[in-house]
C-alpha positions in Angstrom: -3.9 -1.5 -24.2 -1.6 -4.8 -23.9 -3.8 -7.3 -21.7 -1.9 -7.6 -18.2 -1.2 -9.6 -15.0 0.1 -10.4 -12.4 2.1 -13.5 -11.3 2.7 -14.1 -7.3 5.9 -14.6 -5.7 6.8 -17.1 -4.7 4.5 -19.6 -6.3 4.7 -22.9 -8.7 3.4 -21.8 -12.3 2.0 -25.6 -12.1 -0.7 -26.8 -9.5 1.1 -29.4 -6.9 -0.6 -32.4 -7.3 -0.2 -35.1 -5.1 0.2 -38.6 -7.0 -1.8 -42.4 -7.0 -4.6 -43.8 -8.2 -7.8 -41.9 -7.9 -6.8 -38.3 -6.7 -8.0 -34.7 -6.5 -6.5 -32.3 -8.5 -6.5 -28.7 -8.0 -5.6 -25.7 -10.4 -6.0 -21.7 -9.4 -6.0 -19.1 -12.5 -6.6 -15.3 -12.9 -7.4 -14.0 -16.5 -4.5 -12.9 -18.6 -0.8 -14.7 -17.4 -1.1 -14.7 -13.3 -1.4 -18.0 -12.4 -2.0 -18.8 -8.8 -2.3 -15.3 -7.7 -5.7 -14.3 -5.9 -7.6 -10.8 -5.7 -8.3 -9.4 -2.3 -11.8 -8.7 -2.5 -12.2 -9.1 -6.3 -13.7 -12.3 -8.2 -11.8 -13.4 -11.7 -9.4 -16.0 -10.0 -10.6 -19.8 -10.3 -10.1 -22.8 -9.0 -10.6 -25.9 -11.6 -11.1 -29.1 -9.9 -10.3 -32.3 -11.7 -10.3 -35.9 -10.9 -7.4 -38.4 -11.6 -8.0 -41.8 -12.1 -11.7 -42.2 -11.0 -14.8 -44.0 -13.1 -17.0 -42.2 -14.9 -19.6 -40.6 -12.2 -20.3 -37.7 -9.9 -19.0 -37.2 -7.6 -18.6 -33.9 -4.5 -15.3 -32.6 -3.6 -15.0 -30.3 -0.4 -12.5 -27.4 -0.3 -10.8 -26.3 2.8 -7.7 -24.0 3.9 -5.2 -26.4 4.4 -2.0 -24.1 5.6 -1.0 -20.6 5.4 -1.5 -17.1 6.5 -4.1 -16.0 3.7 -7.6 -16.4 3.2 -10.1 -17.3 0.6 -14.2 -17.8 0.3 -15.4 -20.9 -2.1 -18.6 -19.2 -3.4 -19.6 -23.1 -3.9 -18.6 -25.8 -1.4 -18.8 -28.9 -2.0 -18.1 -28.7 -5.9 -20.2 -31.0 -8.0 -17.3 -33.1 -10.6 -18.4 -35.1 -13.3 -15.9 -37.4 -14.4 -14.4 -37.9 -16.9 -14.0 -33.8 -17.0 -13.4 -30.7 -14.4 -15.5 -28.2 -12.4 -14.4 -24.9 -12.4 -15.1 -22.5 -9.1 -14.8 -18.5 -8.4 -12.7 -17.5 -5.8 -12.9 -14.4 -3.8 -9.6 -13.4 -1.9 -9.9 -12.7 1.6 -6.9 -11.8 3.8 -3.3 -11.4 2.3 -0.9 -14.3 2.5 0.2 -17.5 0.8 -2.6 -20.0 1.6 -2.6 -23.4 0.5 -5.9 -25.3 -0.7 -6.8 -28.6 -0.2 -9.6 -30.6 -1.6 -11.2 -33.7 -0.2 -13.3 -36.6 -1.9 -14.2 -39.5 -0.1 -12.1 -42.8 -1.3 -9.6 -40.6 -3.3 -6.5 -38.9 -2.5 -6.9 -35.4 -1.2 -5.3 -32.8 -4.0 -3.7 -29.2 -3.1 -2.4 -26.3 -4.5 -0.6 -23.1 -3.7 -1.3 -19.7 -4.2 -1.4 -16.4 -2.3 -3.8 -14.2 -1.7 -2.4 -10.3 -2.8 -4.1 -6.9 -3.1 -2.1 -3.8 -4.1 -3.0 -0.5 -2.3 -2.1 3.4 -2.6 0.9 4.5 -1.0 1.6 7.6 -2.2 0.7 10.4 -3.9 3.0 13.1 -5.2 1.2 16.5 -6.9 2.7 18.7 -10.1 1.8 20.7 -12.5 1.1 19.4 -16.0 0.2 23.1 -17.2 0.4 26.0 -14.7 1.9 26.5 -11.9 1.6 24.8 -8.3 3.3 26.5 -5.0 4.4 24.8 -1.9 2.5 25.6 1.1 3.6 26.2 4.7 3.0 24.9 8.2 1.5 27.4 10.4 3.5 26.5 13.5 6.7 26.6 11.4 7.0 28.4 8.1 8.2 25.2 6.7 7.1 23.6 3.9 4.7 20.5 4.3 6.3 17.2 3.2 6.7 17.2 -1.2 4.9 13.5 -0.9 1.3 15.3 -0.4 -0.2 11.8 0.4 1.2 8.9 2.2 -0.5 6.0 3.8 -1.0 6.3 7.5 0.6 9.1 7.6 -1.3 11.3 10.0 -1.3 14.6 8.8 -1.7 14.9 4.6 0.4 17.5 2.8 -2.1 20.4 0.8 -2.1 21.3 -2.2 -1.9 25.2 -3.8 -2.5 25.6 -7.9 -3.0 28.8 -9.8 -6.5 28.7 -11.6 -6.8 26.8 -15.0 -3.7 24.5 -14.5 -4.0 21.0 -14.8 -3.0 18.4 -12.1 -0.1 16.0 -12.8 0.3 13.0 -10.0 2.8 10.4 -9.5 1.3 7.6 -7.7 2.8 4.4 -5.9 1.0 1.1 -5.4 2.4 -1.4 -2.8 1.5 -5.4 -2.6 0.0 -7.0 0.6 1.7 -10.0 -0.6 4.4 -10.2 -2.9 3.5 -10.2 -6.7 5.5 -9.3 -10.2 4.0 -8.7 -13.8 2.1 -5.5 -14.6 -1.3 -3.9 -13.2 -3.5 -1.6 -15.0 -4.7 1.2 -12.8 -7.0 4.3 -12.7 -8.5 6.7 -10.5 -10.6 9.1 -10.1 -12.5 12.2 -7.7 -14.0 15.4 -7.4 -14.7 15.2 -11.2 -11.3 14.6 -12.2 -10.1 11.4 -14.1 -6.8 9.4 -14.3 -7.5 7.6 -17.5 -6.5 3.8 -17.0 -2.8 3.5 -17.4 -0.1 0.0 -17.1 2.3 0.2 -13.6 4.8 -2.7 -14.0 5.6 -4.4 -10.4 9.6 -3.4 -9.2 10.0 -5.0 -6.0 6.3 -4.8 -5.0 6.0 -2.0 -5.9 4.1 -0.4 -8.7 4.5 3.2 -10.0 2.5 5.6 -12.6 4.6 8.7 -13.2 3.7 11.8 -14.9 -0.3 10.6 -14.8 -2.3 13.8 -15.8 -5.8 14.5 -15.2 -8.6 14.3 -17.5 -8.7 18.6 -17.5 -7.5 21.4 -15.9 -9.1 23.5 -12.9 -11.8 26.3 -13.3 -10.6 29.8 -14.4 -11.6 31.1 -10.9 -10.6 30.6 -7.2 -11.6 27.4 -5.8 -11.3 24.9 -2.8 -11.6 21.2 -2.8 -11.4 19.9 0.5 -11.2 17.6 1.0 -10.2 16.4 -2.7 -10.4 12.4 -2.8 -10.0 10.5 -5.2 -10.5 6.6 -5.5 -8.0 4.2 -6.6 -8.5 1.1 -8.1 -5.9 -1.7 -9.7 -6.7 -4.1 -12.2 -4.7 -7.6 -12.3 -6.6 -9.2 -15.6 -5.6 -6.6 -18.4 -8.9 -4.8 -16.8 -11.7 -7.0 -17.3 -12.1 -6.7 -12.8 -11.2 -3.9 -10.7 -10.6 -3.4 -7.1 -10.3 -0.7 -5.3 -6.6 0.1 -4.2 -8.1 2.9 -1.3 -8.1 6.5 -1.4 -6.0 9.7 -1.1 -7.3 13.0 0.6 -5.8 15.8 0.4 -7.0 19.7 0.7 -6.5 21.6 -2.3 -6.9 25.0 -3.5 -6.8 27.2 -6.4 -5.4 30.8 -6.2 -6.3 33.6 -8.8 -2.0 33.7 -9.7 1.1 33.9 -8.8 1.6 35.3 -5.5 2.4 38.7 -4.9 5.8 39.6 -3.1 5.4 41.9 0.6 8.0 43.8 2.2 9.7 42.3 4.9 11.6 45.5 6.1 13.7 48.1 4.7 17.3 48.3 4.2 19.7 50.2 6.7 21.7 52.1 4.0 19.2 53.2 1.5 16.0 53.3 3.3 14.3 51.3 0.4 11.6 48.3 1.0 13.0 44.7 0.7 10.8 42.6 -1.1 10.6 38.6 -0.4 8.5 35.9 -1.7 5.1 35.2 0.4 5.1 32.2 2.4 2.4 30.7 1.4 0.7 29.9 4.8 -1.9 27.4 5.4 -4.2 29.7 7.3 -3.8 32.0 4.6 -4.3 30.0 1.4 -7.5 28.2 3.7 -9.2 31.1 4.2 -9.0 33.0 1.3 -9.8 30.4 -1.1 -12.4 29.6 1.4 -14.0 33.1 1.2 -13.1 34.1 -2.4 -14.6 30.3 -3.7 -15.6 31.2 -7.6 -14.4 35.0 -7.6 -12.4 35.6 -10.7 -11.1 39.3 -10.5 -9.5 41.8 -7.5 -11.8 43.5 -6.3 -14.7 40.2 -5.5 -11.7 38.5 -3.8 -11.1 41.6 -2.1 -14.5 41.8 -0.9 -14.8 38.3 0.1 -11.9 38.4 2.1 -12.7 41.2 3.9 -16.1 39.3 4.6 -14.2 37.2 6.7 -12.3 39.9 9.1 -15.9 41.9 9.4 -17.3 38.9 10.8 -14.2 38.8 13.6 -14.7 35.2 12.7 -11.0 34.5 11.4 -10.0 30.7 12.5 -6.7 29.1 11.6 -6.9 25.8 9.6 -7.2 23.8 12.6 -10.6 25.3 13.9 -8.6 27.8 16.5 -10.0 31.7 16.3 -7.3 34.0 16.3 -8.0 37.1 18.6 -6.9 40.7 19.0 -5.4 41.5 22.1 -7.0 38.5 24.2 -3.9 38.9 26.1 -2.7 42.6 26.6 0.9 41.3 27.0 1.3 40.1 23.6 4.2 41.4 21.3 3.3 39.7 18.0 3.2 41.6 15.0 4.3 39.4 12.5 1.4 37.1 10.3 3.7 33.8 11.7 3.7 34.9 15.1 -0.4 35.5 15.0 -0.8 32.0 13.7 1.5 30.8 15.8 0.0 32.1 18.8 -3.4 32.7 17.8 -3.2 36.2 18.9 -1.3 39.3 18.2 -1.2 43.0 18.3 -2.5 45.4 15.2 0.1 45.0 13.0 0.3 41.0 12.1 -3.4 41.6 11.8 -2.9 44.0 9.1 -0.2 41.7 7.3 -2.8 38.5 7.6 -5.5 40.5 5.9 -3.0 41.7 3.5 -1.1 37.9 2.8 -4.6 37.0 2.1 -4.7 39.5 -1.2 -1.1 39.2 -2.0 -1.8 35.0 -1.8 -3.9 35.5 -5.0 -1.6 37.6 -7.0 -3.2 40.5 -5.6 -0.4 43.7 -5.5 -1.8 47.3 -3.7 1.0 49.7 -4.7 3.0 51.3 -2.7 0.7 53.3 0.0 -1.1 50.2 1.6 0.3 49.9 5.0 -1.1 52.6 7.1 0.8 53.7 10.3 -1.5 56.2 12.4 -0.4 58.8 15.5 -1.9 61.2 16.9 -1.0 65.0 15.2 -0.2 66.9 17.9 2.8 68.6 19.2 1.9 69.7 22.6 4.9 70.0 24.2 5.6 67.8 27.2 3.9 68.2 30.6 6.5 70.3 32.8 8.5 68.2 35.3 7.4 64.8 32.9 10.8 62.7 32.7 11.4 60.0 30.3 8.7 58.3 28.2 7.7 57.4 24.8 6.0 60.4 23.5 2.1 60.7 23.1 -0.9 58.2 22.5 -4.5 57.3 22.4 -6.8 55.4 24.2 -9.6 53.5 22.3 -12.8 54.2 23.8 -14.1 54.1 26.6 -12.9 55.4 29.2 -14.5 57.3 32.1 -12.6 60.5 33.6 -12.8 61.3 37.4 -14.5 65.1 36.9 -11.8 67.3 36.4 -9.1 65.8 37.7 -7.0 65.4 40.9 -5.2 68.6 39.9 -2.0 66.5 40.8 -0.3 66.4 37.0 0.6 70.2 36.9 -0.3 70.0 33.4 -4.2 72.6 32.3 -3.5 69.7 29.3 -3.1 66.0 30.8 -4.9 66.7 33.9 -5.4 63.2 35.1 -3.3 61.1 37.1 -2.8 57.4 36.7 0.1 56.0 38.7 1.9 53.0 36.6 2.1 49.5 38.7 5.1 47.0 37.6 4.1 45.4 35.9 1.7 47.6 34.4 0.3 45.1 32.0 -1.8 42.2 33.4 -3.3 39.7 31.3 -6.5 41.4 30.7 -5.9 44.7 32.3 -3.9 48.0 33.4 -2.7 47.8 36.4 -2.2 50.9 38.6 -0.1 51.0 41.7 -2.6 51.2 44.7 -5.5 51.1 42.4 -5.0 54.6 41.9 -6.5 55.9 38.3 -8.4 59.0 37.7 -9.1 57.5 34.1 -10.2 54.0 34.0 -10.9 51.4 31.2 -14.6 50.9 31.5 -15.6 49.3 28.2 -14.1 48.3 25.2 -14.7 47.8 21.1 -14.9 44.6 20.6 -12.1 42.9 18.7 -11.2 39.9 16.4 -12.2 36.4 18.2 -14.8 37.7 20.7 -12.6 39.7 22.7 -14.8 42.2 24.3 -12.3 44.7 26.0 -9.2 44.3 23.9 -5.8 46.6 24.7 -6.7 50.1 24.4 -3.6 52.6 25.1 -1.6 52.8 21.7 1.1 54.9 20.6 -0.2 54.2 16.8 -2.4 51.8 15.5 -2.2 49.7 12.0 -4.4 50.0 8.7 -4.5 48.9 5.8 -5.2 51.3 2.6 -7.3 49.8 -0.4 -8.1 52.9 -2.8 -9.5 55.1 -0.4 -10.4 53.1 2.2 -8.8 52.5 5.4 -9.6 48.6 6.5 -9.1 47.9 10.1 -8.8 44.1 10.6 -8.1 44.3 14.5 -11.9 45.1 14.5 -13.7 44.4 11.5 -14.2 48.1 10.6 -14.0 49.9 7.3 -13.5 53.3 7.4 -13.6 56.3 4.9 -11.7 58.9 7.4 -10.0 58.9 11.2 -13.3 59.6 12.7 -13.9 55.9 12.5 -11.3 54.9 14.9 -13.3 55.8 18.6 -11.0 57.4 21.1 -11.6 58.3 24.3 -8.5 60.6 25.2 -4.6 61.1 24.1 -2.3 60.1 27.1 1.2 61.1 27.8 3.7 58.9 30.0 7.1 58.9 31.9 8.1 60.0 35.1 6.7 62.6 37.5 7.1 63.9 41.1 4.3 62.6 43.0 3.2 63.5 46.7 2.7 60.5 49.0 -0.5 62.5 50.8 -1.8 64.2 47.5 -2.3 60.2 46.6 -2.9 58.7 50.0 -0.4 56.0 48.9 3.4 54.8 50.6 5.3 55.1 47.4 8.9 55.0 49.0 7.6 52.2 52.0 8.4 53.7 54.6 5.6 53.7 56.2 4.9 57.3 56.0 2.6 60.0 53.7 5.4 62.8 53.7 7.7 62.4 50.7 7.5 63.4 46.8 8.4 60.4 45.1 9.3 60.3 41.0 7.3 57.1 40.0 6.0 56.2 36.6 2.8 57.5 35.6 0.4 57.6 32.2 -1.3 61.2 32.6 -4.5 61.8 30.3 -6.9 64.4 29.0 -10.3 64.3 29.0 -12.6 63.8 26.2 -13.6 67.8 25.9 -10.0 68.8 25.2 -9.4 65.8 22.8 -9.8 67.6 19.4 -6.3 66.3 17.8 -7.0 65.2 14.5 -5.0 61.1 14.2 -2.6 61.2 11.2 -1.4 58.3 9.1 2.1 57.4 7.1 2.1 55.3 4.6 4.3 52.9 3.5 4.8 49.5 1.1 3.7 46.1 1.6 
């Protein structure tokens, strides 16, 4: 390694002295060629004091700042000088700036010198791939990736980092001066058990850059997360005889199992076939399932370990949020971006979130993975039922009034619930004039602590691992339908009701004495609910 160093800018190569009989002079030097140029925090630079012009003697010479914006400590103040001949002093630097030192003998002429006080300090940190591969990762809120410079100082939020196991990390790394400086640092790093081997960085505008700077070794052959993963910088202005630290860099970084696994995203209009698309690679999603999967090596542990995570309805978003099920009954969101987005959704993004978090490791289920299931039954439709969406469930529990009102016309959906508009609250059903002959008592607790979740579904969404059916909406793993607790099936749409059957003004006009067609959700009761649920499968 060539011995390096570092000059400041703008300085005189030469001590200033100031001229006459019997005088002080002052000289600063680093180690190597950088004359006049003092470490922040780091020792190596001295200051040799000689005196010009004096008899032979000793004599004590005070230093002192005598000007400029930077700093410096004398370790030893005042300097003992025996003439004829020098004394030399350590100097520490202090804060960044040209300062100019003066020292002071009594009966001679004061001396001074310039220099400036410089430290050089991590700026940035760019991650790549020296072997394997290395995948952007995405902003929950957006989709977008994070920013390609992973680190930057005072930036506030750090870009991660995503590797495949066993490949080997590649940095470029910038340095920038407090003070201005040229000539050539030496500078290393290291963290977590990695190693940047000490490497030269010539100074460009104060400014000095290490590109393609590979680590010491390569990740583990397994799933990992480092986070945070900080390493420790340090520069070197004497060809590396004294270091200084140059800060550090944090970033989070994981290691998936491979290359990510593509999902369908839809199929096409024409030919009915899945589309396949890349994964984004969320941050939630790379988080958790490194997280949970930390030192698996094969499918079927990740697969376990994730699922770990939904059974415990524990799932949080990298920014400490749990994401719920149905906390609000209103939601619509059924994509994985609009879960994290949100931090709550419907069945369906919490099937694809439980499923990203495989795919995110290379993990691919075939073609039968996304479970879809209904209801079998083909009852026909409740005479004098207008429009509605066909038949569903209700998750349990819900209590029946005895019988029924006898006010559907229907021996199979025999109780009455009259809709309210809106019919969805917040954390309810709402019935017009409170009237319900089947009512939402208690519910199955859901992802996030949500204790009575929605419960009316047309279908509800599964996902299909060999021959199990995983139900991420409420940590439950089942081997068959009889897993998913139903109360009753319901039918809705539009039916003739009396005003006096149901003690309720439906037209407002003040009277009980019309039949009114109002939406309604009519149910069956729990003895008559012996439909077997049903499930299509599709790609994912």
């Amino acid at each position: 390694m060539a011995k390096a160093g570092v000059k400041a800018v703008p300085a005189s190569w030469k001590a200033e002295y100031n001229r006459g009989e019997g005088r002080v002079m002052l000289e600063v030097n680093q180690p190597g060629d950088a004359d006049n140029f003092i470490f922040v925090g780091a020792k190596g630079a001295t200051l040799t004091v000689t005196l010009a012009g004096v008899s032979p003697g000793d004599y004590s010479v005070t230093l002192s700042k005598d000007s400029g914006t930077g700093t410096v400590t004398f370790p030893t103040n005042p300097v003992k000088v025996k003439a004829p001949g020098s004394a030399t002093v350590d100097l520490t630097g202090g804060t960044p700036g040209n300062v100019k030192i003066k020292g002071t003998c009594t009966d001679l002429e004061d001396g001074t010198v310039d220099a400036v006080v410089c430290n050089f300090v991590v700026d940035e940190v760019k991650f790549s791939a020296a072997s394997g591969a290395m995948h952007d990762v995405a902003l929950d809120a957006t989709g977008k990736a994070y920013p390609a410079i992973h680190w930057k100082r005072d930036r506030k939020t750090q870009s991660p980092v995503c590797y495949e196991r066993a490949a080997k990390m590649k940095v470029e790394v910038k340095f920038v001066a407090t003070a201005g400086a040229t000539g050539t640092l030496i500078v290393r790093g290291n963290g977590n058990g990695f190693t940047f081997a000490d490497k030269e960085a010539k100074i460009v505008n104060g400014i000095a850059a290490v590109l393609n700077w590979e680590a010491d070794k390569a990740f583990a052959n397994a799933v990992d997360i480092i986070d945070p993963m900080d390493l420790s910088w340090e520069v070197s202005a004497d060809g590396g005889i004294t270091w200084t630290p140059a800060g550090k860099s944090s970033n989070q970084m994981y290691v998936i199992l491979g290359k990510p696994a593509q999902y369908v995203s839809g199929f096409d209009a024409q030919t009915g076939k899945p589309v396949w698309k890349n994964l984004t690679i969320f941050h939630t999603v790379v988080h958790v399932s490194c997280k949970a999967a930390k030192g698996k090596s094969n499918n079927n542990a990740i697969i376990t370990a994730v699922w770990g995570v939904f059974e415990g309805k524990d799932v949080r978003r990298v920014d400490g949020r749990r994401l719920t099920y149905y906390a609000d009954y209103r939601t619509k969101n059924n994509l994985t971006e609009e879960l994290l987005k949100s931090g709550d959704s419907e069945c369906g993004a919490w099937v694809r979130l439980f499923l990203d978090m495989l795919k995110v490791h290379g993990i691919s289920l075939g073609n039968e993975v996304f479970a879809e299931v209904r209801p079998q039954r083909s009852l026909p439709r409740p005479q004098g039922l207008g429009w509605g969406d066909g038949t569903g469930f209700a998750v349990q529990t819900w209590n029946f009034v005895p019988g029924g009102g006898g006010k559907t016309g229907s021996n199979t959906y025999t109780h009455l619930n009259l809709d309210d508009n809106p019919l969805l609250g917040a954390t309810e059903y709402r019935w017009r004039g409170g009237y319900a002959e089947a009512i939402y008592a208690s519910g199955i607790p859901g992802q996030g602590g949500v204790l009575k979740p929605a419960s009316l579904f047309r279908a509800h969404y599964l996902a299909k691992i060999g021959a199990d059916y995983y139900d991420p909406s409420y940590g439950k793993k089942y081997i068959d339908f009889s897993g998913i607790k139903i109360s009753g099936y319901y039918t809705k749409g539009s039916l003739s009701v009396s005003e006096s059957d149901v003690g309720i003004d439906l037209d407002g006009d003040g009277k009980l004495e019309s039949t009114v067609i109002v939406p309604v959700h009519m149910f069956d009761t729990p003895a008559t609910s012996k439909d077997a649920l049903a499930a299509a499968l599709y790609p994912y």
